[in-house]
C-alpha positions in Angstrom: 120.6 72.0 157.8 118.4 73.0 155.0 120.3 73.9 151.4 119.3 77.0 151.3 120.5 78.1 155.2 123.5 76.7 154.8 124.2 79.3 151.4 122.4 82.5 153.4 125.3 81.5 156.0 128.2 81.5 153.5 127.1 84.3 151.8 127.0 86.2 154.6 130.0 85.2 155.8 131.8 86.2 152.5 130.7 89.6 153.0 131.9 90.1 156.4 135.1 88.9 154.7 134.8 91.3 152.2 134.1 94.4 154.5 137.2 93.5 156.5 139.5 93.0 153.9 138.4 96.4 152.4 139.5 97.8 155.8 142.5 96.1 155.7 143.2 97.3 152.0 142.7 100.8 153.3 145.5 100.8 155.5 143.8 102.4 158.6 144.6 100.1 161.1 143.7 102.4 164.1 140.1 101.5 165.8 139.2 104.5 166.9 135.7 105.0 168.1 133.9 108.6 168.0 132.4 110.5 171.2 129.3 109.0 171.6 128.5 112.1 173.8 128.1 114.1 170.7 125.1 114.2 168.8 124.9 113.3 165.3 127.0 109.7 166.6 127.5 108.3 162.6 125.7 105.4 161.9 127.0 101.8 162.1 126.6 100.2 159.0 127.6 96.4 159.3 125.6 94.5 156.3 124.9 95.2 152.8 126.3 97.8 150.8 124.4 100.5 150.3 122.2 102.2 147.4 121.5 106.0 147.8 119.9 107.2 145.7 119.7 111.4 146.5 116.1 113.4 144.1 117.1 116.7 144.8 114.4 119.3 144.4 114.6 121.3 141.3 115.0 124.8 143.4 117.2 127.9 142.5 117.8 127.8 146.5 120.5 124.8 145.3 121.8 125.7 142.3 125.2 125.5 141.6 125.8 124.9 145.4 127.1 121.7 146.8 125.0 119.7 149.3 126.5 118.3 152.4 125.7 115.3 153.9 127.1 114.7 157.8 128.1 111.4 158.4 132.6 111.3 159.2 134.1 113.5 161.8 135.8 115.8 159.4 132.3 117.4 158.9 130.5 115.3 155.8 130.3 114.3 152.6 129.6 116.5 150.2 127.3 115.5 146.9 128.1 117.1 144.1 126.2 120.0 142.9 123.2 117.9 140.6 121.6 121.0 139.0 123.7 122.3 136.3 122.2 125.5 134.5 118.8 125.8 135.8 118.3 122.1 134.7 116.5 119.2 137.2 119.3 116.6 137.5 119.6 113.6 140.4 123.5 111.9 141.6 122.8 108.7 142.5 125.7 107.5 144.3 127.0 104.0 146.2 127.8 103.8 149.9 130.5 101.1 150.7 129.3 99.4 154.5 132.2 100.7 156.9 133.2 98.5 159.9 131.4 99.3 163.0 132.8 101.6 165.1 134.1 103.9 162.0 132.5 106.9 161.2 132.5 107.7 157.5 130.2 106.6 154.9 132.3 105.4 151.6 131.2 106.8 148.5 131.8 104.6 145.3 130.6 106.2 141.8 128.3 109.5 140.8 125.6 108.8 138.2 124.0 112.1 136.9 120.4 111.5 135.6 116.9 112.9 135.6 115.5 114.2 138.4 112.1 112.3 138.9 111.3 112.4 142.6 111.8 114.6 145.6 113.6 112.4 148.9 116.1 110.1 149.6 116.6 106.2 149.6 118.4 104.7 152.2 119.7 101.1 153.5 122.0 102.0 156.7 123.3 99.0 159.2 121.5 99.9 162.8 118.3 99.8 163.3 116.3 102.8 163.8 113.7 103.7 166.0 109.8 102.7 165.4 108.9 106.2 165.0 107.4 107.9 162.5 108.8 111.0 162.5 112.3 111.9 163.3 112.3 113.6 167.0 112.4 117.7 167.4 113.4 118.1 163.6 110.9 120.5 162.0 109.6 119.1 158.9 110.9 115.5 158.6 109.0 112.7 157.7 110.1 109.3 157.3 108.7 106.2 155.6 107.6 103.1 157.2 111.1 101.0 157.8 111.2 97.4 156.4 113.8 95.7 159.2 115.6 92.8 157.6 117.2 90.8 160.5 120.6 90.2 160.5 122.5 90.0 163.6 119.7 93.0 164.7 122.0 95.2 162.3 120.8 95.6 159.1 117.3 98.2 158.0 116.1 99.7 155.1 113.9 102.6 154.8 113.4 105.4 152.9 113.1 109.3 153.7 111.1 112.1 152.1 112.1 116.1 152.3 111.0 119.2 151.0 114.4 120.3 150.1 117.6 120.0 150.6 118.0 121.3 154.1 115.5 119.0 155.4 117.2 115.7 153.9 120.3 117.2 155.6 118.5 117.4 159.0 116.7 114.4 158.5 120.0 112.2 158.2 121.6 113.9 161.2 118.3 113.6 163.4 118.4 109.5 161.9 122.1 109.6 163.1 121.1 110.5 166.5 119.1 107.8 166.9 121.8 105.1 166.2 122.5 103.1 169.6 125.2 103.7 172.0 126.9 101.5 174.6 123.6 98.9 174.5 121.6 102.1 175.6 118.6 104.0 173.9 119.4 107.7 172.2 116.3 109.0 171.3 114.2 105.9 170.7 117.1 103.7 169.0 117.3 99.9 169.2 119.3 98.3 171.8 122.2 95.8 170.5 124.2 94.1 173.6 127.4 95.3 174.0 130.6 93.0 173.6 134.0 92.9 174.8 136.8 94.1 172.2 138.6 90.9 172.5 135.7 88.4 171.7 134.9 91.1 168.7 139.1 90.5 168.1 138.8 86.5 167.8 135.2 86.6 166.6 136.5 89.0 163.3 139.4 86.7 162.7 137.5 83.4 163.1 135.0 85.0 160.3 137.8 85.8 157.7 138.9 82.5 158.3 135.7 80.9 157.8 134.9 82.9 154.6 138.8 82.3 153.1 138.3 78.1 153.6 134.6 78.8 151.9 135.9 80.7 148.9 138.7 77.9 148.3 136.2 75.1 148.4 134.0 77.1 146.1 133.5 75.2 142.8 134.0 78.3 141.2 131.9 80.0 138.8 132.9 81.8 135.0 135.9 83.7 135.1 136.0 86.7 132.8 139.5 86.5 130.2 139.9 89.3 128.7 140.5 88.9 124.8 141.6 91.8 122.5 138.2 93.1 120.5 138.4 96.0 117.7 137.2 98.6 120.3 140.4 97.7 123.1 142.8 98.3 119.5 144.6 101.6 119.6 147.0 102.9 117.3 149.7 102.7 119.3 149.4 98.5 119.2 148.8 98.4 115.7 152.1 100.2 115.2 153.8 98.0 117.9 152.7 94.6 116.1 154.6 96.4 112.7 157.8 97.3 114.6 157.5 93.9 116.3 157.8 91.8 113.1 154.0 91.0 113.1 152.8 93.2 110.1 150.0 90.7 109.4 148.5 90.6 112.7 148.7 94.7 112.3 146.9 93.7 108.7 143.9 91.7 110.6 143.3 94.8 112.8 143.3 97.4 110.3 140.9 95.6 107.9 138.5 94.9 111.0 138.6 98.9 111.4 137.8 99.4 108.4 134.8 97.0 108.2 133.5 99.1 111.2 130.8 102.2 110.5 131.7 104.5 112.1 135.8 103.7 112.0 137.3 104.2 115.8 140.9 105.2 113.9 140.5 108.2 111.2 140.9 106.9 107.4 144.4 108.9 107.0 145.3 106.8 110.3 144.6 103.5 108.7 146.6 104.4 105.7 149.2 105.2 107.2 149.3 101.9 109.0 148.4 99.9 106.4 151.5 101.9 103.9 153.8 100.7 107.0 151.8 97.2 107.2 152.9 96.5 103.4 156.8 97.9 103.5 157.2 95.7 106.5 155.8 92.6 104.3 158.2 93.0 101.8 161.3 93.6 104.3 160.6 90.2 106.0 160.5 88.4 102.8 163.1 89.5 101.2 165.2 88.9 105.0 163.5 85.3 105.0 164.7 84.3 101.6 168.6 86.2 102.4 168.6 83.9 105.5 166.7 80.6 104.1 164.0 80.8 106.4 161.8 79.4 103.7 158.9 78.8 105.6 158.4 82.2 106.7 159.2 83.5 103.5 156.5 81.7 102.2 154.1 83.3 104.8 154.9 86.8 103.6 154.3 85.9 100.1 151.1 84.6 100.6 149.9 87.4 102.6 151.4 89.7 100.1 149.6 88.1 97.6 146.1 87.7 99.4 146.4 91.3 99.7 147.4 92.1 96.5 150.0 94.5 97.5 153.0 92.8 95.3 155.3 95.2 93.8 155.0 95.8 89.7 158.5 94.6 89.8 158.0 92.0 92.5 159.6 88.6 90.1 159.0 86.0 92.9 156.0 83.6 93.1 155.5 80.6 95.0 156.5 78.1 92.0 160.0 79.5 92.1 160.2 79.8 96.2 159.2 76.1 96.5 161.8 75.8 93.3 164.6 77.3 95.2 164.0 75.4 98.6 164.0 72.2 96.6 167.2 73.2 95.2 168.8 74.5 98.4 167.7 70.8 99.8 169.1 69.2 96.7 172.4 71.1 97.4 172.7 70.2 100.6 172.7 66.5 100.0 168.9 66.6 101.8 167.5 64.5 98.3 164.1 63.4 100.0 163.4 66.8 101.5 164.1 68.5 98.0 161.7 66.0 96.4 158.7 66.4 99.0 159.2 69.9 98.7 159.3 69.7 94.9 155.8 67.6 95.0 154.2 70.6 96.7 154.8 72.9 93.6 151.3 73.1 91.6 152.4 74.8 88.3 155.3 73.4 86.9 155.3 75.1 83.5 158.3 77.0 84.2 160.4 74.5 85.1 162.4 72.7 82.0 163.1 69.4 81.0 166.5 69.0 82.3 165.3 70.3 86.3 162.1 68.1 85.9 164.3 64.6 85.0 167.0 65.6 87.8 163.7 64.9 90.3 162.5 61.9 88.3 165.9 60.3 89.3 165.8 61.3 92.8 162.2 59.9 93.0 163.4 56.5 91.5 166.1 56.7 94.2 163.7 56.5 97.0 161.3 54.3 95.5 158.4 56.9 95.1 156.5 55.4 92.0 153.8 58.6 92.4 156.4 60.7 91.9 157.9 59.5 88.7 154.2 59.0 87.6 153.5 63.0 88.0 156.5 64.2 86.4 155.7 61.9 83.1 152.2 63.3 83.1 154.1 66.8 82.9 156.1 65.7 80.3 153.4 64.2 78.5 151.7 67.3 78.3 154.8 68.9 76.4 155.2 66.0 73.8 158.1 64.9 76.3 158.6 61.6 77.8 161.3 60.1 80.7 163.7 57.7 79.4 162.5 53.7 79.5 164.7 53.5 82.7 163.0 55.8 84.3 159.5 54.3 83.4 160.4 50.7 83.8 161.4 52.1 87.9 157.6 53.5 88.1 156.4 50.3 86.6 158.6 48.0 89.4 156.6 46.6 91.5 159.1 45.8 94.9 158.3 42.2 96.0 157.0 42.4 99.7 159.9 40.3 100.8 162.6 43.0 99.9 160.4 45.5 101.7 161.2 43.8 104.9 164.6 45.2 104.7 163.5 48.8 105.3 161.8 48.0 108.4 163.0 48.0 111.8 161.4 47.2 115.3 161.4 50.0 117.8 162.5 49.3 121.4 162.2 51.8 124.1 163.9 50.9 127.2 162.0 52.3 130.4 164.0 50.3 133.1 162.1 48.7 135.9 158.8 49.3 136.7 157.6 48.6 140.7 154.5 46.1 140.3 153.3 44.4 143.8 156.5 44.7 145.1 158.3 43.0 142.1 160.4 44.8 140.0 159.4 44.1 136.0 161.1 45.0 132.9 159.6 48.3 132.1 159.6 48.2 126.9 157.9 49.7 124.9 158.1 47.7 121.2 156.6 49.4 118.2 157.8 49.1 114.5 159.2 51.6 112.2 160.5 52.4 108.5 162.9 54.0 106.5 161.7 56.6 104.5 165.2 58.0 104.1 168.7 56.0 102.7 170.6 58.5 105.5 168.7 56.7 108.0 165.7 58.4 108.4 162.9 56.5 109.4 159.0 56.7 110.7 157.4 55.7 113.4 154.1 56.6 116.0 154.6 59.6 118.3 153.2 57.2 121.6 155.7 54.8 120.6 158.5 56.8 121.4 156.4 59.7 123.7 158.6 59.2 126.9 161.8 60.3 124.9 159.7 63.7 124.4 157.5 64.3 127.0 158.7 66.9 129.2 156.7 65.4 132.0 157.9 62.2 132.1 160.6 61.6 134.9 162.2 58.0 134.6 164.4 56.1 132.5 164.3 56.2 128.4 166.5 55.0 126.0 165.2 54.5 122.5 166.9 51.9 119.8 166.2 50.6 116.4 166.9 46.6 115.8 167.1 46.0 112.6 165.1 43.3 110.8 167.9 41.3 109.4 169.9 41.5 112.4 167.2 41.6 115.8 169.9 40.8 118.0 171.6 44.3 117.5 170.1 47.3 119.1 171.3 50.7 117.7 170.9 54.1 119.4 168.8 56.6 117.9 167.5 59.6 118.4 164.1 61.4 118.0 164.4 64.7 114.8 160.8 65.9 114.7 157.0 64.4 116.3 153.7 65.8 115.4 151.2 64.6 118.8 148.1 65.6 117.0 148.9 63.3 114.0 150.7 60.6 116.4 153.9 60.7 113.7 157.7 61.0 114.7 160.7 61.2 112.7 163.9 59.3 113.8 167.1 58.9 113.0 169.9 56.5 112.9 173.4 55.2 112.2 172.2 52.7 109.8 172.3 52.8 105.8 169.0 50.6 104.7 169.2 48.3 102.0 165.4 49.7 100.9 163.5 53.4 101.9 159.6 53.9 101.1 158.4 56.3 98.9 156.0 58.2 100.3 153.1 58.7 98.3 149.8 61.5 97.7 147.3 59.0 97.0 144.3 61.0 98.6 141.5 58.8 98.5 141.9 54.8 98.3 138.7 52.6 97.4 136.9 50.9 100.0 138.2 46.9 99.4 141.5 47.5 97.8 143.7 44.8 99.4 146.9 46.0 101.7 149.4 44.8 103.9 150.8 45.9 106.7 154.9 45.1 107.8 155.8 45.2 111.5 156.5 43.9 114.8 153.4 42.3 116.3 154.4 41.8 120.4 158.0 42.2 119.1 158.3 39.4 116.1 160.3 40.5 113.6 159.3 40.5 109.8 156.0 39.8 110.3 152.9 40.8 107.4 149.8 40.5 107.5 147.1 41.3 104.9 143.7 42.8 105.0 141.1 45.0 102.8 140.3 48.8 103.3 137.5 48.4 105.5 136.2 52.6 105.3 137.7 55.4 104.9 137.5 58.9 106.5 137.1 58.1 109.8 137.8 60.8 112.6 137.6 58.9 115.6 141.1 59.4 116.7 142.7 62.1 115.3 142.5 66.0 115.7 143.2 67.1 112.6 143.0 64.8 109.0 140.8 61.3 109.1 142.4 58.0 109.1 141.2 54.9 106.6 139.4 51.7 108.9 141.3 48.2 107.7 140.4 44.8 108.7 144.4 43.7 108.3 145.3 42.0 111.5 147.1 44.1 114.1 148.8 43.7 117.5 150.7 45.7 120.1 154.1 46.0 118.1 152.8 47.3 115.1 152.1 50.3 115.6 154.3 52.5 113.6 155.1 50.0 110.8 154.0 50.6 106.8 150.6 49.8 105.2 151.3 49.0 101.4 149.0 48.0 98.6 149.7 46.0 95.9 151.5 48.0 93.6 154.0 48.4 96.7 153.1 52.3 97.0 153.0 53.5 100.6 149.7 54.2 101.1 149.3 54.7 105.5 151.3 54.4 108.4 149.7 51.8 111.3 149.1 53.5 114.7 145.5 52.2 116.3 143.4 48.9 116.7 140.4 48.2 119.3 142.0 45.5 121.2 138.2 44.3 122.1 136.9 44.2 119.0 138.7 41.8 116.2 139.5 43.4 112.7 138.8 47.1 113.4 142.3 48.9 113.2 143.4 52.2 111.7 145.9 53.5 110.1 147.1 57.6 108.8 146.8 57.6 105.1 150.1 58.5 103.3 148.5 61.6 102.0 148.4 63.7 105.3 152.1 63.0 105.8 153.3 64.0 102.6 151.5 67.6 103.6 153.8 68.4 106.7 156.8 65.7 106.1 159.5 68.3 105.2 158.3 70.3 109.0 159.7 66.5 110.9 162.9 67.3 109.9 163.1 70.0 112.0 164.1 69.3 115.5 161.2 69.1 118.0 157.4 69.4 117.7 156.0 71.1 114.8 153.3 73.4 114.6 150.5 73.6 112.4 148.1 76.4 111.8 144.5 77.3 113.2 141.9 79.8 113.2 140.9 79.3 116.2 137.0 77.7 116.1 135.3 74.6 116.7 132.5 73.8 114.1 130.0 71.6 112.9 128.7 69.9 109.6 125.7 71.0 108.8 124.3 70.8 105.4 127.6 70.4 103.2 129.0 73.8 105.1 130.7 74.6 108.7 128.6 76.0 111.8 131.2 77.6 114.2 130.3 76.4 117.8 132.3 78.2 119.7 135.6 80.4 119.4 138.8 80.2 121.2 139.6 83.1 123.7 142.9 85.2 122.2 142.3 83.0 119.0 142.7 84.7 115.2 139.1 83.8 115.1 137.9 85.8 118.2 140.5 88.7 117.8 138.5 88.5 114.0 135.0 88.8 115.7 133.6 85.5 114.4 131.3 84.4 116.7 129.3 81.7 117.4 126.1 80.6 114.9 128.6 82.1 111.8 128.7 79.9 109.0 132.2 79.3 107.6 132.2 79.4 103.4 135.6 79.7 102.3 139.1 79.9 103.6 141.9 81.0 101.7 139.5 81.5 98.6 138.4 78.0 98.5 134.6 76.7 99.2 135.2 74.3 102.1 132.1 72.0 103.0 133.8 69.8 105.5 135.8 69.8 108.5 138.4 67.9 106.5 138.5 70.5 103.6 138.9 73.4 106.2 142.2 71.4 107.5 143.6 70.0 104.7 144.1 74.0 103.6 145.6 75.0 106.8 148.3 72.3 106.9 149.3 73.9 103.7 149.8 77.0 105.4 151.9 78.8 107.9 151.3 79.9 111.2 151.0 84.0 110.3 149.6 83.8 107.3 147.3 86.4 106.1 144.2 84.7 104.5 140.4 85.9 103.6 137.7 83.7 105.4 134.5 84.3 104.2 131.5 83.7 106.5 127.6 84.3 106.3 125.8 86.1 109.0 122.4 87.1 109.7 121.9 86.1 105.4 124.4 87.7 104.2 128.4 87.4 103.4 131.3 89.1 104.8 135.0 88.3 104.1 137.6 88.9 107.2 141.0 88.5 107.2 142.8 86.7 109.5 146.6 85.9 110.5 146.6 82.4 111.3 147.9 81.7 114.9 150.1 78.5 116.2 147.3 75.3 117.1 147.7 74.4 120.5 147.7 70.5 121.2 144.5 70.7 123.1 142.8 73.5 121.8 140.4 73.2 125.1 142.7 72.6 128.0 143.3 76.0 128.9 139.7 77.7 128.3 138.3 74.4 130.0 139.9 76.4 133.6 137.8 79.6 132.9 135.4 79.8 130.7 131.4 79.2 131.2 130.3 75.7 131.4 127.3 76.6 128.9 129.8 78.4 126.3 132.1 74.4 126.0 129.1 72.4 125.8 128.6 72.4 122.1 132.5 71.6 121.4 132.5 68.9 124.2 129.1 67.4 123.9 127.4 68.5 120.8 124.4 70.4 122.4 123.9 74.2 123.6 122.2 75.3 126.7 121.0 78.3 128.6 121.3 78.8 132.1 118.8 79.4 134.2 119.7 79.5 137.9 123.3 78.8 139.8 123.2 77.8 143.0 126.5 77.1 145.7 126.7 73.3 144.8 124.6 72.9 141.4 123.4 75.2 138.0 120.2 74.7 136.4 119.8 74.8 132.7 117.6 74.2 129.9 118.8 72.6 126.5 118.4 75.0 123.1 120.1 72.8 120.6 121.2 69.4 120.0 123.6 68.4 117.1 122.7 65.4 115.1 125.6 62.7 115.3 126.9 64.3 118.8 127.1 62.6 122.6 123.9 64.3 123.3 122.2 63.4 120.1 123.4 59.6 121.0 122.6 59.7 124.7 118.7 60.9 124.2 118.8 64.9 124.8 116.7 67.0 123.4 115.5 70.3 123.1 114.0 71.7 125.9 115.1 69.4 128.1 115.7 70.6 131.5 118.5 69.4 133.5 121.2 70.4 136.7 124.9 70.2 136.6 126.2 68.3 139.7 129.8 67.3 139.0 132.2 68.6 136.2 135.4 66.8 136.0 138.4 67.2 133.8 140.8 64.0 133.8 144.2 65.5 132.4 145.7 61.9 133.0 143.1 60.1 130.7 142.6 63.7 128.9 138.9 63.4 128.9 135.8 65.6 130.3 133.1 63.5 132.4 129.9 65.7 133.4 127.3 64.6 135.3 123.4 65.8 135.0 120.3 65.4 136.7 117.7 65.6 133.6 114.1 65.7 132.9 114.1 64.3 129.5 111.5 64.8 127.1 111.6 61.3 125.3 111.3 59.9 128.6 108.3 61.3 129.9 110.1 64.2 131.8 111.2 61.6 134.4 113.7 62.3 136.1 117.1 60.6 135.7 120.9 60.8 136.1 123.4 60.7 133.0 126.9 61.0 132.3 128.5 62.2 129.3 131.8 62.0 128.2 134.2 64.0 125.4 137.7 63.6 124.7 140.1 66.5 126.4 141.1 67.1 122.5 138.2 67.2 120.3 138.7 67.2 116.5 136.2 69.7 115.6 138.2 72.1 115.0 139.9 74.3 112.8 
């Protein structure tokens, strides 16, 4: 059977489904026929729906009248009046198809527009007689009938009148003609009668058919609904303050006011925007009572971006940070109060005595950086540390004594079933202490089945100890980050060395380092290497990692990369088994930004705005936003060029990130974008970033609207069919999986499969294309993307 047969037969099908499940929904379940002794027997309408489209004369005969149309047994329909004060004026209205044997005709909506033409369109379900003129009714005329075949019950036609009375008499003189009993009335087609019961089971067996059709349906876009400026009411502005969201109430309000004409009046918006700010201030100062620190930083930024602090507002975010350090420090938390301490950037209110009190604690935990900084802010005071203090930056730790603060990792999974045999079922990685309470810091996948809510078997993590690998020692997971593949642990053991983690930011290309692990479970094991590249973003979401040629195995992941100095300058967590000498490893820098968030228990969050985005001439093209995102609630759309965030020019993906892990998720920050040539700032409350930004729009949205994040190409679509869609490409991106598989522009090509592996988290579509490069032969291609792109931001 021929393609296109086989869709006029489901489509058709679907709308006998449809008609019946209307009936069903209406709840009349009787099926009671009319007398078909009695003239003006309604029509039968089993097909379409129907478009009416009623041009009533512009005559005073008709004015402010209504005019009834027969067609139910409770005496007709009636139009509403369509001349209004002398003016011409046409209702076009909808008929819904009722199931044969029922006697009304369903009207759906009333349009009122011009009135243009004089008669009456018309697509009823029986067909009519051959005739020209509607039998013994004075005046009417009808139009040649175009008879569509379907099941001998489908015509469309149309019918001119002189005014209204005619089109009345013409429809009831059409009506008359509808066939009765497989009989004639007055010149009407003859359909063969059928028994109720093979009606029954043939009704059923079509709802059935057309419900097994639907399910197999590879489904088409699905509309989400996500908030715009227009859906925004005053009400939910006013809901988000009450609600402890003043910031999100913030992000509408500005939108509004961006808006010519404003859909809230200006004394409206101030009022909002007076309760907006009070609310701000209550938070903060409730965040700081309670020592929620990182919200309290949240509200101070916002307050700030705003500028909307007090005149006697005496906080800033030097002597927030300050405080948390010190609440840390209090505490007995040391390397928490010092990584929090790092993050201050103007320490010119801070005296000698507090700045030496964290060159100690730095000294303590071997961070060299740190003792480095604070003697360049002394420095710049005529100050200097004491020669003990200096002498502890200048120490350079011998490798050896490294291995001490080291530990393998050894997950214990039970038995795995393989061909029948059962096998010892370990994970090994490697680990360090980064803390002397027995902190330490390892990959997320090393230790994922301990966390993963979907894993179902056996799991118990231990530490063994480099100096004694015999001993395993329970511990436990504190905090993992999956998009940065990091995971804080903790145990019962007191180290005889912790790393220091350091800020180096960007490390040359050739510097010699080491890495210290657990290679396929051998202890004390280092190996040494050069910095092969740096900035990589092969693997990661969010940050870059540095390439290393330092020899790797299964076993390392997780364990320190050092340089020569003995700074910690990355953490190991990925090699290409197949290829020798290309491994990778997170650069110290990205941990030190969200290190004090893993000592929270579970997974932290990190900021978004809610876009994908591309490099494109030293700025950021947004590809596509997130539905229920910051960034769509904001009304970026896609083609927007990002220019600053927070304040700050951004060029790159990795300056647009390296801000937002700085910041907290409801943050109120200005982005500033360029549209059609010009600039606009919006503000935006940051929202929480998902782990797969993709995996829940991937269920939904338009195939067209993901192919730039996927795949690095746009498309527009030009025809969808049952099985397959046709398109045609606009744009490809340079560096993409288009741009490296040979698309081009104008390029032609049908989607055949689309398929979403949630196991090996990747996207895998399949095209039929006509490629340009090629000749316009036609060939097949596949492309793939990972599930969790790191284009975005």
């Amino acid at each position: 059977m021929k393609k296109s047969a086989i869709l006029r037969i489901c489509s058709k099908t679907i709308l006998k489904f449809r008609i019946w499940a209307h009936f069903l929904r209406s709840g009349n379940l009787r099926r009671k026929f009319p007398d078909r002794k009695k003239p003006g027997f309604p029509l039968q309408s089993f097909g379409y729906a129907k478009r009416i489209s009623a041009a009533i004369p512009c005559a005073a005969a008709v004015q402010n009248k209504a005019l009834e149309l027969p067609g139910s047994n409770s005496g007709g329909l009636r139009l509403p009046q369509a001349i209004a004060d002398g003016q011409p004026g046409v209702r076009d209205f909808t008929a819904r198809p009722c199931v044969p044997g029922w006697s009304r005709i369903c009207i759906r909506k009333f349009v009122a527009r011009p009135c243009v033409l004089a008669g009456h369109e018309f697509a009823f379900g029986n067909p009519l007689s051959a005739a020209g003129r509607a039998p013994g009714i004075p005046g009417a005329r009808r139009a040649p009938t175009k008879i569509h075949t379907y099941r001998k019950a489908t015509v469309f036609g149309r019918i001119e009148a002189e005014s209204p009375q005619d089109l009345h008499w013409q429809i009831r003189g059409l009506e008359a003609e509808s066939p009765v009993s497989g009989a004639k009335r007055r010149g009407g087609a003859k359909i063969p009668n059928r028994s109720k019961i093979t009606n029954w089971f043939r009704e059923r067996l079509l709802i059935l058919a057309a419900a097994v059709l639907v399910s197999c349906e590879t489904g088409g876009p699905v509309n989400v609904e996500t908030k715009t400026l227009d859906m925004i009411t005053y009400k939910e502005i006013n809901r988000y303050i009450e609600e402890d969201s003043p910031t999100k109430a913030y992000q509408w309000i500005y939108g509004m006011r961006a808006q010519t004409p404003s859909i809230l009046p200006a004394e409206d918006l101030n009022y909002l925007e007076e309760a907006a700010g009070d609310k701000l201030l209550e938070l903060f100062q409730k965040a700081v009572a309670e020592k929620k620190y990182d919200k309290a930083e949240a509200w101070l930024l916002s307050m700030k971006n705003l500028q909307i602090l007090p005149e006697d507002f005496d906080w800033d975010l030097t002597k927030l940070l300050f405080q948390r350090a010190e609440e840390y420090r209090g505490s007995g938390n040391e390397v928490l109060a010092l990584y929090t301490f790092l993050q201050i950037e103007d320490y010119s209110g801070l005296s000698e005595d507090e700045l030496e009190v964290y060159a100690d604690i730095s000294a303590h935990v071997n961070n060299s950086s740190a003792i480095n900084r604070i003697e360049e802010i002394l420095q710049a005071r005529g100050l200097s540390l004491g020669e003990g203090k200096k002498a502890a930056a200048a120490k350079i730790t011998p490798l050896g004594d490294m291995l001490a603060g080291t530990v393998t990792i050894w997950v214990n999974r039970g038995i795995r079933l393989e061909r029948g045999m059962g096998l010892p079922d370990r994970v090994i990685g490697s680990g360090f202490f980064i803390d002397p309470r027995g902190y330490l810091l390892t990959n997320h996948h090393v230790i994922a089945s301990e966390v993963d809510p979907k894993y179902e078997g056996y799991s118990r993590l231990y530490v063994r100890p480099s100096d004694h690998p015999e001993d395993r020692i329970p511990a436990k997971v504190v905090g993992y980050s999956r998009i940065f593949d990091l995971a804080l642990l903790k145990a019962e053991i007191t180290p005889d060395f912790v790393f220091g983690v350091t800020d180096v930011k960007q490390l040359q290309v050739g510097t010699r380092i080491f890495a210290i692990g657990s290679p396929v479970g051998l202890e004390k094991t280092i190996t040494a290497g050069i910095i092969s590249a740096t900035s990589r973003r092969f693997f990661q979401q969010m940050g870059d990692a540095m390439q290393m040629d330092v020899p790797v195995n299964p076993g390392n992941s997780g364990g320190p990369l050092v340089d020569e100095a003995g700074r910690l300058v990355g953490v190991v967590f990925a090699g290409l088994e197949q290829f020798e000498g290309i491994n990778f490893a997170i650069p110290g820098y990205w941990l030190l930004k969200f290190l004090p968030s893993l000592y929270k228990e579970g997974e932290i969050v990190h900021s978004w705005i809610g876009l994908s985005v591309f490099e494109s001439k030293r700025e950021l093209e947004v590809l596509y936003t997130v539905p229920g995102s910051p960034a769509r609630e904001a009304g970026i759309v896609p083609g927007d060029r990002i220019l600053k965030i927070d304040s700050i020019p951004v060029q790159t993906i990795r300056d647009a990130q390296d801000i937002l892990l700085s910041l907290e998720p409801e943050t109120l920050i200005p982005v500033t974008i360029s549209r059609g040539g010009g600039e606009m700032v919006v503000r935006i409350a940051l929202g929480t970033r998902p782990y797969s930004p993709l995996e829940k729009p991937i269920a939904f949205e338009a195939r067209e609207n993901l192919f730039p994040p996927l795949f690095g190409f746009s498309a527009r679509r030009i025809s969808s069919g049952f099985f397959s869609t046709d398109y045609t490409v606009e744009r490809v991106y340079p560096g993409s999986v288009a741009d490296e598989t040979g698309i081009s522009e104008n390029d032609p090509f049908t989607l055949h499969n689309w398929n979403v592996d949630t196991e090996r988290r990747i996207v895998l579509m399949q095209i039929a294309i006509k490629q340009r490069k090629a000749g316009f032969l036609e060939g097949g291609i596949q492309l793939g993307a990972y599930l969790e792109p790191n284009n975005f931001i």
